[in-house]
C-alpha positions in Angstrom: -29.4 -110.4 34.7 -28.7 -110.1 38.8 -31.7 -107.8 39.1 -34.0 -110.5 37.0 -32.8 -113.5 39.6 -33.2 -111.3 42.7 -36.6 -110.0 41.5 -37.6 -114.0 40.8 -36.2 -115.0 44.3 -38.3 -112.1 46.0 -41.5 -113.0 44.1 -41.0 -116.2 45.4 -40.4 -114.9 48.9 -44.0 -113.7 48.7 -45.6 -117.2 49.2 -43.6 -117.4 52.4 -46.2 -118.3 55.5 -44.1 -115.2 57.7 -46.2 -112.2 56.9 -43.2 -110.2 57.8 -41.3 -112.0 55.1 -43.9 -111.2 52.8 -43.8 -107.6 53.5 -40.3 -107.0 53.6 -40.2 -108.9 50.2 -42.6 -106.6 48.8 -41.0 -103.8 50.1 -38.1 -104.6 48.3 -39.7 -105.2 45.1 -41.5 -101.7 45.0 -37.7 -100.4 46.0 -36.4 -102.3 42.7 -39.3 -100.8 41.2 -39.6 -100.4 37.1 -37.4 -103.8 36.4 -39.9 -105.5 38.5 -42.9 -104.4 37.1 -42.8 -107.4 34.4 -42.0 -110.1 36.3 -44.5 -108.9 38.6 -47.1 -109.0 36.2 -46.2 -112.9 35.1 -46.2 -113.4 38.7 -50.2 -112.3 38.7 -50.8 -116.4 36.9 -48.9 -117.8 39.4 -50.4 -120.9 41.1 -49.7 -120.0 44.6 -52.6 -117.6 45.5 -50.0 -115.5 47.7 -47.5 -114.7 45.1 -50.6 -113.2 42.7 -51.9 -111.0 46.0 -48.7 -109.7 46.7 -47.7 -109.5 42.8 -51.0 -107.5 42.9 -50.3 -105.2 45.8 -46.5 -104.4 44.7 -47.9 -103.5 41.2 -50.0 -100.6 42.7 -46.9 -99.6 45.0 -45.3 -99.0 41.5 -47.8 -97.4 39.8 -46.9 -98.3 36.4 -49.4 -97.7 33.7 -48.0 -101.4 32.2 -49.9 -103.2 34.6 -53.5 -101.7 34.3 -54.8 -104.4 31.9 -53.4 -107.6 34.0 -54.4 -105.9 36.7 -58.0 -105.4 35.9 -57.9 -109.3 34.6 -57.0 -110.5 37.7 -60.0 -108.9 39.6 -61.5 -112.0 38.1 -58.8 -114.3 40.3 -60.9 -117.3 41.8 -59.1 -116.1 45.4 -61.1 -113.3 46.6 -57.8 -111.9 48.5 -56.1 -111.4 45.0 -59.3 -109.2 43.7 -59.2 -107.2 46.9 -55.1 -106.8 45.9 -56.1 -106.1 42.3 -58.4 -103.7 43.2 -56.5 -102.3 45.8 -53.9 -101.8 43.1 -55.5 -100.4 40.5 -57.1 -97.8 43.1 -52.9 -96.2 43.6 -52.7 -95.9 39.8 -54.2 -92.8 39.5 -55.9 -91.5 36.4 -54.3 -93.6 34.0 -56.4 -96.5 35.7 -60.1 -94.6 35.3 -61.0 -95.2 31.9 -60.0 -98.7 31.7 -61.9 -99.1 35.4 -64.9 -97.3 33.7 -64.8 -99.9 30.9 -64.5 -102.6 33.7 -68.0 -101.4 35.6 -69.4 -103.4 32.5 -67.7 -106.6 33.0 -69.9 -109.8 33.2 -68.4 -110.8 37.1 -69.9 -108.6 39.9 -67.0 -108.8 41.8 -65.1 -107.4 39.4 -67.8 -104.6 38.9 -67.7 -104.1 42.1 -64.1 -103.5 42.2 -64.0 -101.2 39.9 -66.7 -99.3 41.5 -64.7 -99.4 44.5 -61.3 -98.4 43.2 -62.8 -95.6 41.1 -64.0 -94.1 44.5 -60.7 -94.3 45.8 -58.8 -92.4 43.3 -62.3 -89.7 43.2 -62.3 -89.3 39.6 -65.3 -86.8 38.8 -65.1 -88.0 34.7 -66.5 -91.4 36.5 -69.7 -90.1 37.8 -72.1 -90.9 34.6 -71.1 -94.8 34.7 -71.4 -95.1 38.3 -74.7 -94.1 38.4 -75.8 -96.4 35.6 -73.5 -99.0 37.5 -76.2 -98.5 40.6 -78.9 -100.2 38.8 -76.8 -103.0 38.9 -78.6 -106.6 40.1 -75.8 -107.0 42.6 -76.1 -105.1 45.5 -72.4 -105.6 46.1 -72.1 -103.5 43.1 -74.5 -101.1 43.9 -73.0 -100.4 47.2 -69.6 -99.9 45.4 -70.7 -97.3 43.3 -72.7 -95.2 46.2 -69.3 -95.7 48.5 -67.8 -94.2 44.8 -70.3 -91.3 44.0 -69.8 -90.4 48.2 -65.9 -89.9 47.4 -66.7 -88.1 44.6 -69.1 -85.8 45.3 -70.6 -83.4 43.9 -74.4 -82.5 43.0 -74.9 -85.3 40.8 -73.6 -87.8 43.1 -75.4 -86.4 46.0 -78.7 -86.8 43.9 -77.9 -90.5 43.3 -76.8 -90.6 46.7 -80.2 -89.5 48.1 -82.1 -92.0 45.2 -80.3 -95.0 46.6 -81.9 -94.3 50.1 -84.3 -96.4 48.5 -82.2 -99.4 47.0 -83.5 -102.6 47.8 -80.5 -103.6 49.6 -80.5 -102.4 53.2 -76.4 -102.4 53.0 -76.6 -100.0 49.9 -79.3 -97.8 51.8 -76.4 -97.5 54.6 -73.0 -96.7 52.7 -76.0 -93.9 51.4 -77.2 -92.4 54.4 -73.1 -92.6 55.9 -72.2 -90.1 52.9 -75.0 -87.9 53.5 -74.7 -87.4 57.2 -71.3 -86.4 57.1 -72.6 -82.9 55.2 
């Protein structure tokens, strides 16, 4: 019952307007760690766009397969600093987040596409290569550069032949995050 009112008073503390509050608040959650990791996730509907962003970013800290599935929901957020957190998040939850994430390169908002694009290129995961190549004939470019900066983490000769295809993307910012993976061979 303490843990549960300190864990509510230090979600709270994330909405503070010190950043250094924040952080040491979220510090302390991800030291609390698996008692959190509910609250946390109620936390990711909270009104106050800070609390979900830093209920985001403290659910990756943790890890905890739990909070895949809220997670990936609020990539969706209206606040584009809570996505980033989501996304963020779900890219320090390993493998247990790549087949959900895979799911997610289908979802009907681009940013969230995108997200997923991005955070499957963070963890590398090879068993993700198929979907992002379909995910580069995307109609957002924010997408499509997502799942280049992916398949360029990844690697791999697959990837590099969908690497050297999008040298020819429509979007000059996709063409780039491209010719930046291949130059570093």
């Amino acid at each position: 019952m303490e843990v549960d009112k300190n864990v509510q008073r230090l979600i709270e503390t994330l909405k503070d307007e010190d950043e250094i509050v924040q952080v040491q608040a979220s510090e302390m959650l991800e030291e609390i760690g698996e008692p959190a990791v509910e609250p946390l996730i109620d936390a990711l509907e909270d009104e106050d766009k800070n609390i979900r962003k830093g209920a985001a970013k403290v659910l990756g800290l943790i890890g905890d397969a739990r909070a895949i599935t809220p997670l990936i929901e609020t990539m969706s957020d209206g606040n584009k600093w809570v996505r980033r957190a989501a996304s963020g998040a779900l890219s320090n939850m390993g493998d247990s987040a790549v087949e959900p994430l895979i799911q997610t390169l289908k979802d009907d908002d681009w940013r969230v596409r995108g997200g997923a694009a991005w955070a499957l290129g963070n963890i590398k995961a090879p068993e993700a290569v198929g979907a992002l190549i379909e995910t580069m004939n995307d109609d957002s470019g924010f997408v499509r550069a997502g799942a280049v900066m992916a398949l360029g983490n990844i690697g791999g000769d697959d990837a590099e032949k969908a690497l050297n295809k999008a040298l020819t993307d429509k979007s000059s910012y996709v063409r780039r995050v491209a010719e930046n993976f291949l130059n570093k061979e």
